[in-house]
Structure formats: C-alpha cells, structure tokens
C-alpha positions as MATLAB code, in Angstrom:
seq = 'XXXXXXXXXXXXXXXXXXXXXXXXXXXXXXXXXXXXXXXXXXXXXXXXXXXXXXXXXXXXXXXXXXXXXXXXXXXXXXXXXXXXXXXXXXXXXXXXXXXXXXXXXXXXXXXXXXXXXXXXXXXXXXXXXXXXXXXXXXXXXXXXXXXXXXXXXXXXXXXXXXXXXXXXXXXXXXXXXXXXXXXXXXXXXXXXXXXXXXXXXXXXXXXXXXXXXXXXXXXXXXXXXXXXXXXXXXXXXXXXXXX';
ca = [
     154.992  189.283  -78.309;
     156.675  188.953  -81.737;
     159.059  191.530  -83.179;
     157.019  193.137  -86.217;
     157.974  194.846  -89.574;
     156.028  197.342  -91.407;
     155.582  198.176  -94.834;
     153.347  199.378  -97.839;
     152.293  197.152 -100.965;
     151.198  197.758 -104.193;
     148.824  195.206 -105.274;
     146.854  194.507 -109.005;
     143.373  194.274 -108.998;
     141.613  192.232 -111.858;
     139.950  195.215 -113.155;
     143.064  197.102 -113.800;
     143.392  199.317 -110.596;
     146.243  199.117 -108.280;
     145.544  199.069 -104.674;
     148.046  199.823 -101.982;
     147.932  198.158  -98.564;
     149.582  197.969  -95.072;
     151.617  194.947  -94.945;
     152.591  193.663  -91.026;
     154.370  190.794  -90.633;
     156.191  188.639  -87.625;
     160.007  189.834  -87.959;
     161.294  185.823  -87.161;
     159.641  182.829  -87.699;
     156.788  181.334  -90.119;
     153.018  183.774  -89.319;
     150.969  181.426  -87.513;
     148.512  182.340  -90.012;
     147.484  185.300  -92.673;
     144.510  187.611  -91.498;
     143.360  190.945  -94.098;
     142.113  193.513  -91.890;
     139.183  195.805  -93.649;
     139.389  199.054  -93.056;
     136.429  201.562  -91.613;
     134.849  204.505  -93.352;
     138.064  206.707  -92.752;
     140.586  205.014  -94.761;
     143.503  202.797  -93.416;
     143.941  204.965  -90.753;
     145.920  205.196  -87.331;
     143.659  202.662  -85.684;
     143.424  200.074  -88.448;
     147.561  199.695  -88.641;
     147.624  199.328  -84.799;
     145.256  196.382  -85.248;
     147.107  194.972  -88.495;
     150.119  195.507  -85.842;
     148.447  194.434  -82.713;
     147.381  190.920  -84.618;
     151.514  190.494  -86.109;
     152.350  190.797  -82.912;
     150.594  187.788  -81.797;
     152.421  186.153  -85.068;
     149.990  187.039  -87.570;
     150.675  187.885  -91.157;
     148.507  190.305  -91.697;
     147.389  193.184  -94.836;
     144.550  196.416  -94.630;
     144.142  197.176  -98.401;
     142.797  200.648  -99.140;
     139.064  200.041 -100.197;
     138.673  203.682 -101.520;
     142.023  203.157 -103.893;
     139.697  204.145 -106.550;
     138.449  207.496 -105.781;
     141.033  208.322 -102.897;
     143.966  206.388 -102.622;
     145.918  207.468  -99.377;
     142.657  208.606  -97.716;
     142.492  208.850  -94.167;
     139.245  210.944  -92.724;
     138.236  212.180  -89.134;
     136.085  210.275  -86.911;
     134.305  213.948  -86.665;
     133.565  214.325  -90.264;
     132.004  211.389  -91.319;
     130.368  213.595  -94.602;
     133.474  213.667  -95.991;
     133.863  209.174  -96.358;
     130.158  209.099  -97.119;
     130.835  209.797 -101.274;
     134.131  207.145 -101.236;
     131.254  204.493  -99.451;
     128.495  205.401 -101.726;
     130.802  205.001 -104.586;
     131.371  201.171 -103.480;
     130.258  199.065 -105.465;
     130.083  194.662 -104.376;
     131.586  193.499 -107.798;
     134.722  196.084 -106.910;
     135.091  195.177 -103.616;
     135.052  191.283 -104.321;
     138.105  192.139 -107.015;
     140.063  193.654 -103.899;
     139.150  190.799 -101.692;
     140.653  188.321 -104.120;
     143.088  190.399 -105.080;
     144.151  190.802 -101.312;
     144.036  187.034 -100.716;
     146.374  186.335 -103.551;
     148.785  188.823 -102.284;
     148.815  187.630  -98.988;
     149.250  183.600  -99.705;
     151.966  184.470 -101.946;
     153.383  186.870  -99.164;
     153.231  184.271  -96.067;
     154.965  181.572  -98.575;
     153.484  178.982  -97.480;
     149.945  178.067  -99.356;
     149.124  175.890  -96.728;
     149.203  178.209  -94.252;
     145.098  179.292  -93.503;
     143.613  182.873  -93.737;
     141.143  184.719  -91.985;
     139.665  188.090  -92.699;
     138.393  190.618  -90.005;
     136.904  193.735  -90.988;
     135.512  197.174  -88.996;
     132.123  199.507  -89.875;
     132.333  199.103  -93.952;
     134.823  196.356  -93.063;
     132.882  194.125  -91.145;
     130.477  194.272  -94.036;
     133.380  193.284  -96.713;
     134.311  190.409  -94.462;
     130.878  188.925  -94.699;
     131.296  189.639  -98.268;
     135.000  187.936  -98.772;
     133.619  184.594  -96.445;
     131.170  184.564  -99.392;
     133.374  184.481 -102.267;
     136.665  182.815 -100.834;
     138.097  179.885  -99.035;
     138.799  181.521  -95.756;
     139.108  179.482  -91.976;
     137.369  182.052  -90.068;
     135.653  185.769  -91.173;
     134.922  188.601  -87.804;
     132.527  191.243  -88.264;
     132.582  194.476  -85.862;
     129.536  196.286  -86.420;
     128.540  195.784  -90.021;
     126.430  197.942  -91.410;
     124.982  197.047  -94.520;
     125.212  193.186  -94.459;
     120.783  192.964  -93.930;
     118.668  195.070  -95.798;
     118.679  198.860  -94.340;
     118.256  202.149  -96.075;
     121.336  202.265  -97.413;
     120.712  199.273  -99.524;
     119.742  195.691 -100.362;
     122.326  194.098  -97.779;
     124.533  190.385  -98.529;
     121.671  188.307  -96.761;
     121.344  186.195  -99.962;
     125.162  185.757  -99.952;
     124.632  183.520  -95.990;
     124.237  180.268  -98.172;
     127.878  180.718  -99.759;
     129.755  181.698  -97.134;
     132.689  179.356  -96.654;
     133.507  179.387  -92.720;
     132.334  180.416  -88.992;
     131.870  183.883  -89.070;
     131.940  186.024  -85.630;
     129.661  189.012  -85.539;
     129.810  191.966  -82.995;
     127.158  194.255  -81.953;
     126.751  197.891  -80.390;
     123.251  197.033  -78.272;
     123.191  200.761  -78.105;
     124.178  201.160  -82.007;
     121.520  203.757  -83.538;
     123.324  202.957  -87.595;
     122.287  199.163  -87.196;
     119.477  198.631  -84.936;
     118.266  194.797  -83.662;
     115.868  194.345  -86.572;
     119.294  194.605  -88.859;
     121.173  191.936  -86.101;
     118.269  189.684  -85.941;
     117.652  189.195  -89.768;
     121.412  188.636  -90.136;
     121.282  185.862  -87.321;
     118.181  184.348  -88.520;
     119.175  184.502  -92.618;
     122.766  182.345  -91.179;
     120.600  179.738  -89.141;
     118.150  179.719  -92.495;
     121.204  178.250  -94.539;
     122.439  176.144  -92.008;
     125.741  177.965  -92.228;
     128.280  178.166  -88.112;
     128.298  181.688  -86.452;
     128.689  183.217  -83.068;
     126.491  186.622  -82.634;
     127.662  188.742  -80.375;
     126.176  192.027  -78.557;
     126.961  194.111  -75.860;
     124.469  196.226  -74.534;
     125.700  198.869  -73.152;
     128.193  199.827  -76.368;
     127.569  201.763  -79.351;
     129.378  201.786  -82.675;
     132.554  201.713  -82.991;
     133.199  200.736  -79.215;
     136.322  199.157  -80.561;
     138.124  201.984  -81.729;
     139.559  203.931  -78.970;
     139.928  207.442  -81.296;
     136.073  207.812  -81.036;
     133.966  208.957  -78.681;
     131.954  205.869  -78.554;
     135.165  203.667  -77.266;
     134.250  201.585  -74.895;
     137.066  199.834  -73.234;
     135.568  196.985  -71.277;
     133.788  195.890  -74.869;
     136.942  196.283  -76.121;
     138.650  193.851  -74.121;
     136.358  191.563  -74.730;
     135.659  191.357  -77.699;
     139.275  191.080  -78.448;
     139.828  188.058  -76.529;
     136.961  186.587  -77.999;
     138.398  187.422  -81.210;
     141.700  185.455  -80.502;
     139.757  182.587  -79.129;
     137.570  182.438  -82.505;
     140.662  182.628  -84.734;
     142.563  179.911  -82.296;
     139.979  177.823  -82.764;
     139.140  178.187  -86.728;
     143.065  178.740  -87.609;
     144.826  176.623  -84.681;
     146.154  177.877  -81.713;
];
C-alpha cells in the first residue's frame, strides 16, 4: 500500500462558482491513474475521503468535488437525516453538474501531470448517477455506479437513459436487490436502454443488500457486498485503466 497525502482544492467552474474538493494522491511515484470520486447525498463526508484514500492507496490519484458547493459548500449531513440533503439534491440541476464534472477532469489531468495518464470516475447514491452522467459528456476509460438513483425514469425525474448512446466507456453498475429507492423496473430499463445503444457494461446486483450496502456508517452496510463489490471494482478499473 502506497504512502498517501491529503489535501483540499479550490477549483473554477465555467459558470463562475468555485468548488472545493478532496485531493488524495500517492506520496512517491507517478498515480497509476486519476479516478474523481462523487460524493452521496451527505456531502464529502467521512466515508467518501476514506474511499478517495482507500483508492490512493492502491496508487490512485484521486479528487471528491463538493456537488452542493452552490447552496452548501462544506456540507456534510447524517445518514439519519436524510430531509436535511433532500433541498441541496433537488436544487441539482444536469447542466451544473456537467460544469463540475469537466471542471473536475481538468483539475485532475493537470494535477496527475501527465495527460496521458487515463481517468476513471466512480460515484455513490447521487454519485453513481453523476458518473453515468460524466461517461456521457467526457473521455473517461472506465465510469462505476453504486446504486444510482435517478439514472432511468423514477418519480424523482426524467432519468439520463437518453444520455446511454453517448457514453464514452464500460460502465460498472451496482445494485441493492433489496433497494426499496430504485426498484428492478429502474435496473432493468437502465440495462436494457445500454444494450439498446450497443454501448459495454457489467450490471451488477446482490440480493440480499439494500442501499448503501457499501457504506459501513449506515445501517444498511453490508460487509460481504462490500467486499465484493470492491474487488470487482479494482478488477473493472485494472482492466479499463491497466493493471
């Protein structure tokens, strides 16, 4: 395991905003490769530097902007109060979050130094949604969603299904099979819209977890998902990034 160093950055977003983000990198040596890790509903929290730090440990360069930097920079809610995210998600809007996505990728290939060096996005509840979104709108090697809400068509709004024909690399999806937010109707249109468009992806569910099984603050952790869905994570970024 690599050495790591931790830090904030302040980053410009085309529509005038400035967005901080946690900034991990390898302390020695060239990052094997860049990865920006999208946060949950809670802010860049606790859990979402320990993954920015678990992945630099494996030599990864990697950066969680704050997606709420608009109407809450610094925010950082409860896994029990999930009213008090909901008006920083509503207030979300696709053309603002594809400004941070961009502006996140530019940051982070002028960070690593190297512009040949590939990137890969991974993202967690509202995240896994905005990496489905940023495999749409940027070069990336390889895009993981963890329980995306909000990429088909649900109440909460039209979903990114139209996006599947743009998306630019393999994208791996993870499912709660017990997930009452994103039930298999939501799964099975986003498999079916990917095979529509001809586009690679590996789908992902594990029956007996619910969501957010990868986060070990909630209640719904479930550590044997866990496990393996992070070593199928590594082997899906080894493969689309090199090993």
């Amino acid at each position: 395991m690599a050495e790591i160093r931790t830090d904030w950055g302040t980053l410009e977003v085309a529509d005038g905003t400035t967005m901080r983000a946690y900034v991990v990198k390898p302390q020695d040596g060239r990052p094997r490769a860049g990865l920006l890790v999208f946060q949950e509903a809670f802010g860049v929290n606790a859990h979402i530097r320990d993954i920015a730090e678990r992945f630099a440990r494996e030599g990864y360069h990697t950066l969680a902007p704050e997606l709420f930097h608009r109407t809450a920079p610094g925010f950082e809610g409860s896994y029990t109060n999930f009213e008090a995210a909901m008006p920083h998600v509503r207030a979300l809007k696709d053309q603002d979050l594809e400004a941070d996505a961009r502006a996140a990728y530019v940051w982070l290939r002028a960070d690593v130094g190297a512009p040949e060096t590939h990137i890969a996005c991974i993202g967690f509840c509202l995240g896994g949604r905005v990496s489905f979104l940023t495999n749409s709108i940027l070069p990336i090697k390889g895009a993981v969603s963890f329980y995306g809400g909000g990429i088909a068509t649900s109440p909460m709004g039209p979903g990114l299904l139209s996006r599947a024909r743009d998306l630019h690399a393999s994208q791996l999806f993870f499912w709660g099979g017990l997930d009452k937010h994103i039930g298999p109707e939501q799964t099975q249109a986003v498999a079916e819209a990917l095979r529509k468009a001809g586009k690679p992806f590996v789908n992902v569910e594990f029956a007996d977890a619910d969501h957010g099984f990868f986060c070990d603050a909630r209640a719904s952790y479930n550590p044997a998902a866990a496990r393996q869905a992070w070593a199928l994570t590594h082997a899906f970024l080894n493969c689309h990034l090199g090993s």
